[in-house]
N, CA, C and O atoms as CSV, one atom per row, in Angstrom:
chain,resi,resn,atom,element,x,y,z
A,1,UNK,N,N,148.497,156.150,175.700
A,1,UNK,CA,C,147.210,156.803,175.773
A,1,UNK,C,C,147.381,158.176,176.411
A,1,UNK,O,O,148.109,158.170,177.403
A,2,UNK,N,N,146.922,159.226,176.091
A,2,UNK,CA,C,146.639,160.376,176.042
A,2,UNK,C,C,145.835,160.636,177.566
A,2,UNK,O,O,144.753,160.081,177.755
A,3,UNK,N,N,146.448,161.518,178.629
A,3,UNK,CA,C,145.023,161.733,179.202
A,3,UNK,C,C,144.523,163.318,179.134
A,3,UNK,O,O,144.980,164.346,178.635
A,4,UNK,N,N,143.586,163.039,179.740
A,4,UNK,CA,C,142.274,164.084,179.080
A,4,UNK,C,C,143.340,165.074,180.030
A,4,UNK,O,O,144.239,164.629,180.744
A,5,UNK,N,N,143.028,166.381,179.861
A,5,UNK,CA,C,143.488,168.171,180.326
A,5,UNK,C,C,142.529,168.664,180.089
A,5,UNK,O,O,141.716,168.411,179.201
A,6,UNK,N,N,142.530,169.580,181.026
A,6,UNK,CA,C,141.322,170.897,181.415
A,6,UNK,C,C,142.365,171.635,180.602
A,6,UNK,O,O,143.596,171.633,180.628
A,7,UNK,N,N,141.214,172.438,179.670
A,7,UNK,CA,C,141.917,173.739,179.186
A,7,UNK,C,C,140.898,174.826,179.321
A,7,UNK,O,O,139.939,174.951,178.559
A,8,UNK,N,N,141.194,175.694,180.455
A,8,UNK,CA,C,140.560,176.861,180.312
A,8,UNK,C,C,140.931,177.745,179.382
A,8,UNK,O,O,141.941,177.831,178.685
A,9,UNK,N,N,139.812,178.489,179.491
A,9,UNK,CA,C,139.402,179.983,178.850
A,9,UNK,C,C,138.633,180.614,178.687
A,9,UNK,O,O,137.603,180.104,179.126
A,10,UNK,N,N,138.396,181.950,178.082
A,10,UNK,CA,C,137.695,183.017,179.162
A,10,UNK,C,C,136.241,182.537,177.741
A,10,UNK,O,O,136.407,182.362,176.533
A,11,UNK,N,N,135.160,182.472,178.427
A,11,UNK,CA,C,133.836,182.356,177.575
A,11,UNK,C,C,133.356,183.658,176.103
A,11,UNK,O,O,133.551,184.872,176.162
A,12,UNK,N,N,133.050,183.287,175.534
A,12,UNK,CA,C,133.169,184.100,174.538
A,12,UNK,C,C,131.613,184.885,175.310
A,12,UNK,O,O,130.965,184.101,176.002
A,13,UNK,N,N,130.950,186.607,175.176
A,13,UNK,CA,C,130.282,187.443,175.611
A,13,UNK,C,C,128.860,186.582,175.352
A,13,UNK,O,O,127.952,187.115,175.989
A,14,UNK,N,N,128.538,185.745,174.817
A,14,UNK,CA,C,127.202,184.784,174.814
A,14,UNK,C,C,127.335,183.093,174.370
A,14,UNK,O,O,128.072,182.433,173.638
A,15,UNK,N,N,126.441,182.891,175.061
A,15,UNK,CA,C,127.174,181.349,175.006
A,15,UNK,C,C,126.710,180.973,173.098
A,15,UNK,O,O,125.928,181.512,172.314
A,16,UNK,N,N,127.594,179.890,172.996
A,16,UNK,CA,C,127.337,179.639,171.502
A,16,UNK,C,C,127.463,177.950,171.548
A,16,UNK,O,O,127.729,177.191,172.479
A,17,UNK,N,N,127.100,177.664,169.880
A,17,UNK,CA,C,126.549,176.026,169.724
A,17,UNK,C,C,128.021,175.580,169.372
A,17,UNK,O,O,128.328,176.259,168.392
A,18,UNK,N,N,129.025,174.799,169.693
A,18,UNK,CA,C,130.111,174.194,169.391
A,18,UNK,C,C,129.847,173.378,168.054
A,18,UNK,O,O,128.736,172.872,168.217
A,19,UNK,N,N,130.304,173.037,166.898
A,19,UNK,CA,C,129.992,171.982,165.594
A,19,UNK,C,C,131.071,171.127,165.817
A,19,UNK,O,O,130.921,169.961,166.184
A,20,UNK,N,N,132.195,171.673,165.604
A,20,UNK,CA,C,133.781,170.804,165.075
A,20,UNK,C,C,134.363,171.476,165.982
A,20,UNK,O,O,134.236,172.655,166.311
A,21,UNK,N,N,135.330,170.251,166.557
A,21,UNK,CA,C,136.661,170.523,167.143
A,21,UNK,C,C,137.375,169.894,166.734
A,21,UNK,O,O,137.204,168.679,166.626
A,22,UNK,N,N,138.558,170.592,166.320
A,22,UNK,CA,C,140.333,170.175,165.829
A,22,UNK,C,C,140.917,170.522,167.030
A,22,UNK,O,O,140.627,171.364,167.880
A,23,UNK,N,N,142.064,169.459,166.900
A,23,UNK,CA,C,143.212,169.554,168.049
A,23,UNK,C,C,144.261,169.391,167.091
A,23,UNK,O,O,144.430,168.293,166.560
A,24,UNK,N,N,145.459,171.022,166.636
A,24,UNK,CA,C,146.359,171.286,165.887
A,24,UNK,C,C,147.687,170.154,166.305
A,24,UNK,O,O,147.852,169.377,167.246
A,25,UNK,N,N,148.376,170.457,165.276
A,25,UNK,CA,C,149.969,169.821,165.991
A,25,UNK,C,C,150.902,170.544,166.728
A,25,UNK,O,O,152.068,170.184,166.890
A,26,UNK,N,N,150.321,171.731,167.251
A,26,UNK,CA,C,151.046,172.543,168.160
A,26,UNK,C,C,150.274,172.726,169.720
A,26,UNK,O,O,150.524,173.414,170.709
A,27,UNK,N,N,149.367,171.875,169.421
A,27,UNK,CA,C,148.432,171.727,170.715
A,27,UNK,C,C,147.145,172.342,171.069
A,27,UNK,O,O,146.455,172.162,172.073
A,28,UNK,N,N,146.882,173.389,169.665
A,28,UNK,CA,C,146.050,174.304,169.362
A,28,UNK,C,C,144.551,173.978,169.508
A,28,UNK,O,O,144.291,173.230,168.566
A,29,UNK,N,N,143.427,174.188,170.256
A,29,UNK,CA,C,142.346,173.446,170.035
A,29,UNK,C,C,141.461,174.957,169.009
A,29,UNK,O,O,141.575,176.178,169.117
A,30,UNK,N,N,140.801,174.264,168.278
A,30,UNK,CA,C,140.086,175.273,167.364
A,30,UNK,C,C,138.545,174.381,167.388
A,30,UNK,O,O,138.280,173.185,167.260
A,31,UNK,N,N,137.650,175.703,167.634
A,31,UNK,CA,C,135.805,175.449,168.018
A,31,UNK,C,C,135.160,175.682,166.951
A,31,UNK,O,O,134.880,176.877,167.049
A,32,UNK,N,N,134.673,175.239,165.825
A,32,UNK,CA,C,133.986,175.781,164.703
A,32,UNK,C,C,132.836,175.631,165.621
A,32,UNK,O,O,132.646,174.701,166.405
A,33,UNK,N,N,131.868,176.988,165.360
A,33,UNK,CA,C,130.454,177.066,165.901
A,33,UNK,C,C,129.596,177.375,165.499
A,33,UNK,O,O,129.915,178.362,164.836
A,34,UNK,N,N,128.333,177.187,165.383
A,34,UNK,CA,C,127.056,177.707,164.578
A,34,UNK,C,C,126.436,178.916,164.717
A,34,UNK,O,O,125.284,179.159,164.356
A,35,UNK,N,N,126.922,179.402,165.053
A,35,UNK,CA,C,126.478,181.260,165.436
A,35,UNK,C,C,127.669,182.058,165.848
A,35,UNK,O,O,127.634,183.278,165.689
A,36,UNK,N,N,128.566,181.569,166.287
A,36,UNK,CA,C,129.552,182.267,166.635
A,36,UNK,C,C,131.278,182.594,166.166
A,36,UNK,O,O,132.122,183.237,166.791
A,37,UNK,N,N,131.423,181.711,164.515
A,37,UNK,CA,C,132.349,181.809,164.142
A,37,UNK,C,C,133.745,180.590,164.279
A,37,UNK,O,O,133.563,179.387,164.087
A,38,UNK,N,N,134.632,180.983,164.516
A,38,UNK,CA,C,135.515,179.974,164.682
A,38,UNK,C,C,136.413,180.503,166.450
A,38,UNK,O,O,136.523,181.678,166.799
A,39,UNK,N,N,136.792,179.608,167.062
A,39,UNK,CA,C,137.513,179.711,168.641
A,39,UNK,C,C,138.926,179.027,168.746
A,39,UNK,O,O,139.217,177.837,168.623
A,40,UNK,N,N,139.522,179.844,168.942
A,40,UNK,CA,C,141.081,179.486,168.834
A,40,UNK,C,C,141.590,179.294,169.919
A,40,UNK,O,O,141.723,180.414,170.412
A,41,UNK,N,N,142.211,178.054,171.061
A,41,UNK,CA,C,142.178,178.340,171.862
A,41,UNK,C,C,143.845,177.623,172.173
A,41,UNK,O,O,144.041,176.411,172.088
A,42,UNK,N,N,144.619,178.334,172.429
A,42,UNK,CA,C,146.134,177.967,172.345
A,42,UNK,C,C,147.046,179.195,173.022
A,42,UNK,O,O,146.886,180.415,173.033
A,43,UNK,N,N,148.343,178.089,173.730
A,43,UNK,CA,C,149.310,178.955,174.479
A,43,UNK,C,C,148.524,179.919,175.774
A,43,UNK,O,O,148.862,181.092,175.932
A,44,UNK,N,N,147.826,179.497,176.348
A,44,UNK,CA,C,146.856,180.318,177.004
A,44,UNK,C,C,145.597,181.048,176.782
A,44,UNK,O,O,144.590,181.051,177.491
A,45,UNK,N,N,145.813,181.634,175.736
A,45,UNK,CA,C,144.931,182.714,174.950
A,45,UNK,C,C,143.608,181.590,174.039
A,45,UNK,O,O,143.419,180.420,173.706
A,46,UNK,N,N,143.087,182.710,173.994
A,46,UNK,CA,C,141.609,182.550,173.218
A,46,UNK,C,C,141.033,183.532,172.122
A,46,UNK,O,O,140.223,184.416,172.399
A,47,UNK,N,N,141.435,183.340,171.083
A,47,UNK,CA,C,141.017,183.951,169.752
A,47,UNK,C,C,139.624,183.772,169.105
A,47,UNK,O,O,139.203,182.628,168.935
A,48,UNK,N,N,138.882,184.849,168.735
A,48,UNK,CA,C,137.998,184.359,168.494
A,48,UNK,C,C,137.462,184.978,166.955
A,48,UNK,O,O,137.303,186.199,166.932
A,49,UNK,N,N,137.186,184.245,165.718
A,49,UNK,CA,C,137.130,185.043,164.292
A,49,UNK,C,C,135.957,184.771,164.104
A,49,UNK,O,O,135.443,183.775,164.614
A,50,UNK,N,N,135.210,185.728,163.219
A,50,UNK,CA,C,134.268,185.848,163.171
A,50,UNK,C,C,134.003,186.674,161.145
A,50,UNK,O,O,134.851,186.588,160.257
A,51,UNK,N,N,132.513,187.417,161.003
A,51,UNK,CA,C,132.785,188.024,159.835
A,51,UNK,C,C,133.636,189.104,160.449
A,51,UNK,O,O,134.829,188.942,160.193
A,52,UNK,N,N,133.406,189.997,161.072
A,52,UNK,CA,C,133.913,191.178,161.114
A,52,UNK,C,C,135.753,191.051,161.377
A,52,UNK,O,O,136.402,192.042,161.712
A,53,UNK,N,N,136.345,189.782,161.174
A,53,UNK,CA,C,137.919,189.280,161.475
A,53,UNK,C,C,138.016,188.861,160.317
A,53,UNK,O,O,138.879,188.009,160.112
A,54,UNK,N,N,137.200,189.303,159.233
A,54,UNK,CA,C,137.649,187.989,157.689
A,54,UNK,C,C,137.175,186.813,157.520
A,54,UNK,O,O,137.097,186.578,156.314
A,55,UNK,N,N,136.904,186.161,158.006
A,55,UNK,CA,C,135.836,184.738,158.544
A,55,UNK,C,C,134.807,185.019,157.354
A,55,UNK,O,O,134.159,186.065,157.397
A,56,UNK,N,N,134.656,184.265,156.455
A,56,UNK,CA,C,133.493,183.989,155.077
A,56,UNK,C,C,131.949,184.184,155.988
A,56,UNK,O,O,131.195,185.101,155.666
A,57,UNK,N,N,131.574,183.212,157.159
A,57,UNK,CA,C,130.630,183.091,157.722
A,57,UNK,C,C,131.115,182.757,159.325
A,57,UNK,O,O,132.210,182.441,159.790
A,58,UNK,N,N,129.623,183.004,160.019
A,58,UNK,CA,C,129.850,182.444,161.015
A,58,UNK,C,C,128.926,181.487,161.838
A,58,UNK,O,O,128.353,181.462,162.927
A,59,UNK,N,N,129.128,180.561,160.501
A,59,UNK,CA,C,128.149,179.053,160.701
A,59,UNK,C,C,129.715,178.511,160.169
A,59,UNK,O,O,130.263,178.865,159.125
A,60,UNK,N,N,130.222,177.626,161.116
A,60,UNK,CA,C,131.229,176.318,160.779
A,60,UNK,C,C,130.787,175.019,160.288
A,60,UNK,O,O,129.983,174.326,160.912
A,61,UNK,N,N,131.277,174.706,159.238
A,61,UNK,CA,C,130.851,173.294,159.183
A,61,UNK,C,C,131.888,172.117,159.246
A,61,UNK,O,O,131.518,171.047,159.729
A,62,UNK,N,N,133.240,172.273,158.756
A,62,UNK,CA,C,134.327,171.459,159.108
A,62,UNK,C,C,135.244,172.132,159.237
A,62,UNK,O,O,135.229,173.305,158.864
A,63,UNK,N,N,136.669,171.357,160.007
A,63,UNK,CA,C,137.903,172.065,160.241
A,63,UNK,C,C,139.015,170.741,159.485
A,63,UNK,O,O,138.884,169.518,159.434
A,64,UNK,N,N,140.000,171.588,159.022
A,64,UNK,CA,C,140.958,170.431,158.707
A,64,UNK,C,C,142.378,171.204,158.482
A,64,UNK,O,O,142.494,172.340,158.022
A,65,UNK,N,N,143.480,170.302,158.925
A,65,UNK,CA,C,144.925,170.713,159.107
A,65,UNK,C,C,145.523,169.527,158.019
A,65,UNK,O,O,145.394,168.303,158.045
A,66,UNK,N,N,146.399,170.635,156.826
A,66,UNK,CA,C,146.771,169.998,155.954
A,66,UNK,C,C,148.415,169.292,156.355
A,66,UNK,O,O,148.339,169.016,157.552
A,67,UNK,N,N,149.134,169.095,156.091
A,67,UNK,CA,C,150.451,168.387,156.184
A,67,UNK,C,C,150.972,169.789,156.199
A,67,UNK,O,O,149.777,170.064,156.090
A,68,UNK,N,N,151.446,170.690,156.221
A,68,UNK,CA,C,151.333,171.954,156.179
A,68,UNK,C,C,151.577,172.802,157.496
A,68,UNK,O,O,152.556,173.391,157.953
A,69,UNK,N,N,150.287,172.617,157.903
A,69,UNK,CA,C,149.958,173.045,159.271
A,69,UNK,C,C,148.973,174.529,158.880
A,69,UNK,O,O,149.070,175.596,159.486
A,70,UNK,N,N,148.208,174.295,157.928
A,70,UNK,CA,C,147.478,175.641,157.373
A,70,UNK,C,C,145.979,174.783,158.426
A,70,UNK,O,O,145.962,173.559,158.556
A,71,UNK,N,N,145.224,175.400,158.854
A,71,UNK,CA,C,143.887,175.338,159.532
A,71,UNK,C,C,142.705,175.868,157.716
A,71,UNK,O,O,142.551,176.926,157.106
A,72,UNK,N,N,142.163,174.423,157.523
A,72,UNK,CA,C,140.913,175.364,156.208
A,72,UNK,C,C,139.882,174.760,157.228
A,72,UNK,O,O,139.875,173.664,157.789
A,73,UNK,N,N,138.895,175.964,157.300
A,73,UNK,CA,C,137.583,176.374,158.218
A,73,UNK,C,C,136.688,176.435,156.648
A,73,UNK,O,O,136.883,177.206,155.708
A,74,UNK,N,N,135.550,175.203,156.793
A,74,UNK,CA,C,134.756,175.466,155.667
A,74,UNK,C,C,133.628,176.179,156.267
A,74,UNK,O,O,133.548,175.891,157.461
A,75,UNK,N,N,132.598,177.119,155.831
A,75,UNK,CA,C,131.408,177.795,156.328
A,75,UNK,C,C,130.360,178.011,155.583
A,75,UNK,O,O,130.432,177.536,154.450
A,76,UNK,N,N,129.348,178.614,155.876
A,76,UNK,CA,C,128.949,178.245,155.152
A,76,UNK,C,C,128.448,178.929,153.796
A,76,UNK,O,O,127.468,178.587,153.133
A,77,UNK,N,N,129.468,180.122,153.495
A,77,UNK,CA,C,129.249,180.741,152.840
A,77,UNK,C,C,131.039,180.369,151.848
A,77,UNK,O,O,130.907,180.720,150.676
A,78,UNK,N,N,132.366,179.834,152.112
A,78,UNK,CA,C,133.275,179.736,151.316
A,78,UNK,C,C,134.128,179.034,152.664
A,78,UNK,O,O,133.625,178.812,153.765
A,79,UNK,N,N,135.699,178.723,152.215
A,79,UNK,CA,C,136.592,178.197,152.668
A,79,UNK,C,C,137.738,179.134,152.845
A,79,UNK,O,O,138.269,179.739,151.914
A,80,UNK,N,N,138.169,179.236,154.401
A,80,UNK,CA,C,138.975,179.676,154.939
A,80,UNK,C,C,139.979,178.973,155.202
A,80,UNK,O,O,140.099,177.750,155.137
A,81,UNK,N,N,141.241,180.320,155.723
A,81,UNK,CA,C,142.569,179.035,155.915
A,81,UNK,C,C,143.728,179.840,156.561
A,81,UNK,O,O,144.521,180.690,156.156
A,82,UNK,N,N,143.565,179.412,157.359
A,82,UNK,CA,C,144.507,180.119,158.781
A,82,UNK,C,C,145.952,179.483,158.284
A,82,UNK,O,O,146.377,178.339,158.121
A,83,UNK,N,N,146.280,180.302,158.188
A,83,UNK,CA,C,148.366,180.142,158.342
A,83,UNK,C,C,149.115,181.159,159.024
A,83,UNK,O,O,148.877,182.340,158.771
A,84,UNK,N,N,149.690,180.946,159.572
A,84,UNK,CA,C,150.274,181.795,160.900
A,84,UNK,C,C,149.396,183.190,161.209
A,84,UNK,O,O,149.813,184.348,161.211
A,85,UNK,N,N,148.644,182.914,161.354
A,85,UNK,CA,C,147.536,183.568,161.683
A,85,UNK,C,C,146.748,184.261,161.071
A,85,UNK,O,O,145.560,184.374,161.372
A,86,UNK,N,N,147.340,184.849,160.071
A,86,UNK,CA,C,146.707,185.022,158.839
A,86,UNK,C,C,145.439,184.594,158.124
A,86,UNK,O,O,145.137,183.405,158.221
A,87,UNK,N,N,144.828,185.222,157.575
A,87,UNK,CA,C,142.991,184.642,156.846
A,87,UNK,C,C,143.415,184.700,155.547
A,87,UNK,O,O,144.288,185.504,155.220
A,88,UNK,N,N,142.746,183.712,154.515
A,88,UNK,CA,C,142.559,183.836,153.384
A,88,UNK,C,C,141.172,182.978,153.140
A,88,UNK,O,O,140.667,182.043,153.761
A,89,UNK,N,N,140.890,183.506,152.291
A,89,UNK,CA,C,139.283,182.546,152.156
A,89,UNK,C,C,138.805,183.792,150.804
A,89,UNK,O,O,139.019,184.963,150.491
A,90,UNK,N,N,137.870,182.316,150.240
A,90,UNK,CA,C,137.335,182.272,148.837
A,90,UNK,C,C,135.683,182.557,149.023
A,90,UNK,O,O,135.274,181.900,149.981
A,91,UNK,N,N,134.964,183.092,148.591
A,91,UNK,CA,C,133.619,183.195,149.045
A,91,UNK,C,C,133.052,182.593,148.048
A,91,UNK,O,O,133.482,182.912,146.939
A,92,UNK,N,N,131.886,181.510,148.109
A,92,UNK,CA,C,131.217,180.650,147.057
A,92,UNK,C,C,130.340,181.958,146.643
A,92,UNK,O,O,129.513,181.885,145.735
């Protein structure tokens, strides 16, 4: 059994609604949120994507890590997909 860890990090400039959380295979925690985009929070640091980062929308609705290790962020405007940090996404 797993125990729980505090993971800080620095608050994004207004607070926002959390939807989905993924926990990567590199230890990566990622925040899909309803106003605020997607939250990357790994190795210390805190990333945060949004439209103005390539991000389709910034309403999250699911997160999922393929066998791969690619992150697809669905929103609610198309499907995104983080690979080494990198954006690609399809707009419906």
């Amino acid at each position: 059994m797993e125990r729980l860890k505090l993971i800080p990090f620095q608050a994004p400039c207004h607070s926002s609604t959390p939807e989905k959380i993924l926990r990567d295979r590199d230890g990566g925690l990622w925040i899909g949120t309803l106003d605020l985009g997607l939250v990357h929070v790994h190795k210390g640091g805190t990333d945060v994507f949004s439209l103005s980062d390539g991000l389709t929308a910034e309403i999250v609705y699911s997160l999922f890590e393929d066998r791969e290790g690619s992150i697809w962020v669905s929103t609610i405007n198309g499907l995104d997909r983080f690979r080494d940090f990198a954006v690609a996404n399809a707009f419906l």
